[in-house]
Steps between C-alpha positions, in 0.01 A plus 500: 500500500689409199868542471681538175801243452828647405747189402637300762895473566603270199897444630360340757787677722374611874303848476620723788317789585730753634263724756650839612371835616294496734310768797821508711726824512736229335336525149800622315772284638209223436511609127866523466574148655261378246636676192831309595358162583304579150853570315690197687237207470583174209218573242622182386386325757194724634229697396415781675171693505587884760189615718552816654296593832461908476539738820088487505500092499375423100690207386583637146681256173868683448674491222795265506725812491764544778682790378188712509517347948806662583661792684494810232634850657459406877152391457324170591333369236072402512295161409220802374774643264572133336163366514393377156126547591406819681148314626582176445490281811678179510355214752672201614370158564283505818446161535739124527533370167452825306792689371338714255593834466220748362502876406186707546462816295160725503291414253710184355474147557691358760844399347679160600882572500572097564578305795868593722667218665686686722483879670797692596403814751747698494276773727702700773302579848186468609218381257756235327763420670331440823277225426213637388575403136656130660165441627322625182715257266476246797090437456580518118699236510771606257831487607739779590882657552623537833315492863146351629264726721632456819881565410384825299317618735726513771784549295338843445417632850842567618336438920441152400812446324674595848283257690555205339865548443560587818304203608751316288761667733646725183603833573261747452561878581282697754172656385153612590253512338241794456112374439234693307262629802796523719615856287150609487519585901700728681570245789599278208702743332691551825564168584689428131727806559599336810552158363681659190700652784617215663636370170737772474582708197555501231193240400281411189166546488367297195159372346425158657382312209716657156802495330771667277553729793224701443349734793846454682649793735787481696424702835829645692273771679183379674345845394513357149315161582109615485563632115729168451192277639272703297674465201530081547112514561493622138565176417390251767277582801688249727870618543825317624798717668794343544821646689828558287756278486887536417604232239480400144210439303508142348305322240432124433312341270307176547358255217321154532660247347360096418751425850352823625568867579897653412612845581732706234794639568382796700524903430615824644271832481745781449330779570673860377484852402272669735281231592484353863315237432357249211209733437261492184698735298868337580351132421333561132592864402833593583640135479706446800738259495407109581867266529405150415676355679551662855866471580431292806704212653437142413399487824257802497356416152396123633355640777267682301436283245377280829263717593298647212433144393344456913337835461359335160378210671365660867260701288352202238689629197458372183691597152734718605536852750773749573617535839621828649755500764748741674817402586559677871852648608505268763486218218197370548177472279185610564216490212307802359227345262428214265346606142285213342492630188841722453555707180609400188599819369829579296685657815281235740751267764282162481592426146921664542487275790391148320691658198829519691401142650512351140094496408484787199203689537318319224577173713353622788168630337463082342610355837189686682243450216581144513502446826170667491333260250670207722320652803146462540263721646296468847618320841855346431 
């Protein structure tokens, strides 16, 4: 098959392609993180070529236009609405020692868009952030932002976080979990009510395996937990429920550095106005309020800084993650989740964090690319 050439990168500056979207219920919050990393990258110092993964899975070329990948009126926006090519397929390299990037259109010849030294995936959930696109870019052979397989994986499925933290000894909060066939059985659908039960209320019933709070319900009534599992299963078949806890929610960033991994200064989610909870629409719609940085002690803000960066390093990390904590009453920590690839949106902690650290958000976006062109791919 012949491909037609288009002219190869003449600066000779790295080509990052900057891969968003995606089949996760994430897609928007994908899209916006993008449009900002798209606004906030040195185009004196890289090129950047934006691939957009629709809700459907086509890898379409975008248009290197991040106001059009914003929040307008309430509504996230979609890779299919900024997609330069409404056909048009774009293919990576499938094979070590190719990084050619192609785009197939019916009834044209294949179109070479150049080589990419370097991919950024700035997917959120499942189908991106959870390894499956590591792996991909792992038997390609071209390098990549943030965390291998393994670390993405399990960074992802909030039962496995647990485990190995807690096999870590960090404090983890109490939980069950809720398998697919085990809700398809009324014996099955019995025996969760009366774990969920000896939890206490009020608990949250969440999607295993996604993010950006989506599918969450806080249950105070156990006659409202069926319609709150239900709604989670939207999202993910496997479900986690964890028991509530009385404390502060805390954030901490981590970053690898050449001496290794630092954490930021960390953050306080301030939750208010009728919300109970860091839900979908209090996190990226209604804006509620992030304070970088938590007033903590010197004492309590070490403390946590010492234990993202071992939460970074019990699961494998690599590039950087945001840990979650809460801050009990009874002063001690326990942690909620770890987010391999956090958001990078205007109103997102990771970057306030480094910000307020003294790494300005366009320093932080060179610091991972080029630690991703120092880092190879494959066993390391």
């Amino acid at each position: 098959m012949s491909i037609e050439q288009t002219s190869q990168n003449p600066s000779a500056k790295p080509r990052v392609a900057i891969v968003f979207g995606g089949r996760s219920s994430e897609h928007g919050v994908s899209v916006v993180t993008a449009g900002s990393v798209l606004r906030a990258i040195d185009r004196e110092k890289y090129d950047v070529l934006p691939i957009g993964i629709t809700q459907e899975g086509r890898w379409a070329l975008v248009g290197d236009e991040p106001a059009r990948m914003s929040i307008t009126d309430g509504r996230m926006p979609d890779v299919a609405q900024v997609a330069e090519a409404v056909d048009g397929q774009v293919a990576l390299p499938v094979a070590p020692g190719h990084r050619e990037v192609v785009l197939s259109e019916p009834g044209a010849t294949p179109k070479a868009l150049g080589e990419v030294d370097v991919v950024f995936p700035l997917l959120h959930g499942p189908w991106g952030e959870d390894g499956t696109l590591q792996g991909l870019l792992e038997l390609s052979g071209v390098p990549y932002v943030g965390n291998g397989v393994l670390s993405s994986a399990v960074g992802m499925d909030k039962e496995f976080t647990k485990r190995i933290l807690a096999s870590h000894g960090l404090g983890v909060g109490r939980y069950t979990i809720v398998r697919p066939r085990e809700w398809e059985t009324e014996d099955g659908r019995a025996a969760v009510r009366e774990r969920v039960a000896g939890l206490g209320l009020p608990v949250f019933v969440k999607p295993c395996r996604a993010g950006s709070s989506m599918g969450i319900t806080k249950v105070k009534d156990l006659a409202a937990l069926d319609a709150a599992i239900e709604e989670a299963r939207r999202h993910d078949p496997k479900l986690i429920i964890e028991a509530g806890v009385a404390g502060r929610e805390i954030e901490c960033g981590v970053l690898e550095f050449e001496d290794g991994p630092r954490a930021s200064v960390p953050a306080e989610v301030l939750v208010g106005g009728d919300y109970e909870f860091y839900d979908f629409e209090a996190k990226y719609i209604d804006s509620s309020e992030v304070r970088v940085p938590a007033e903590l002690t010197e004492a309590e803000t070490a403390e946590i800084r010492r234990q993202a960066v071992e939460a970074f390093e019990a699961l494998g990390c690599e590039g950087l993650a945001r840990v979650d904590f809460f801050l009990l009453d009874d002063g001690s920590w326990i942690i909620n989740e770890i987010n391999t690839m956090p958001g990078f949106t205007p109103i997102s902690a990771y970057p306030k964090m480094w910000e307020a650290t003294g790494l300005s958000y366009p320093e932080l976006i060179d610091r991972l690319l080029q630690a991703a062109l120092r880092r190879s791919t494959g066993l390391r």
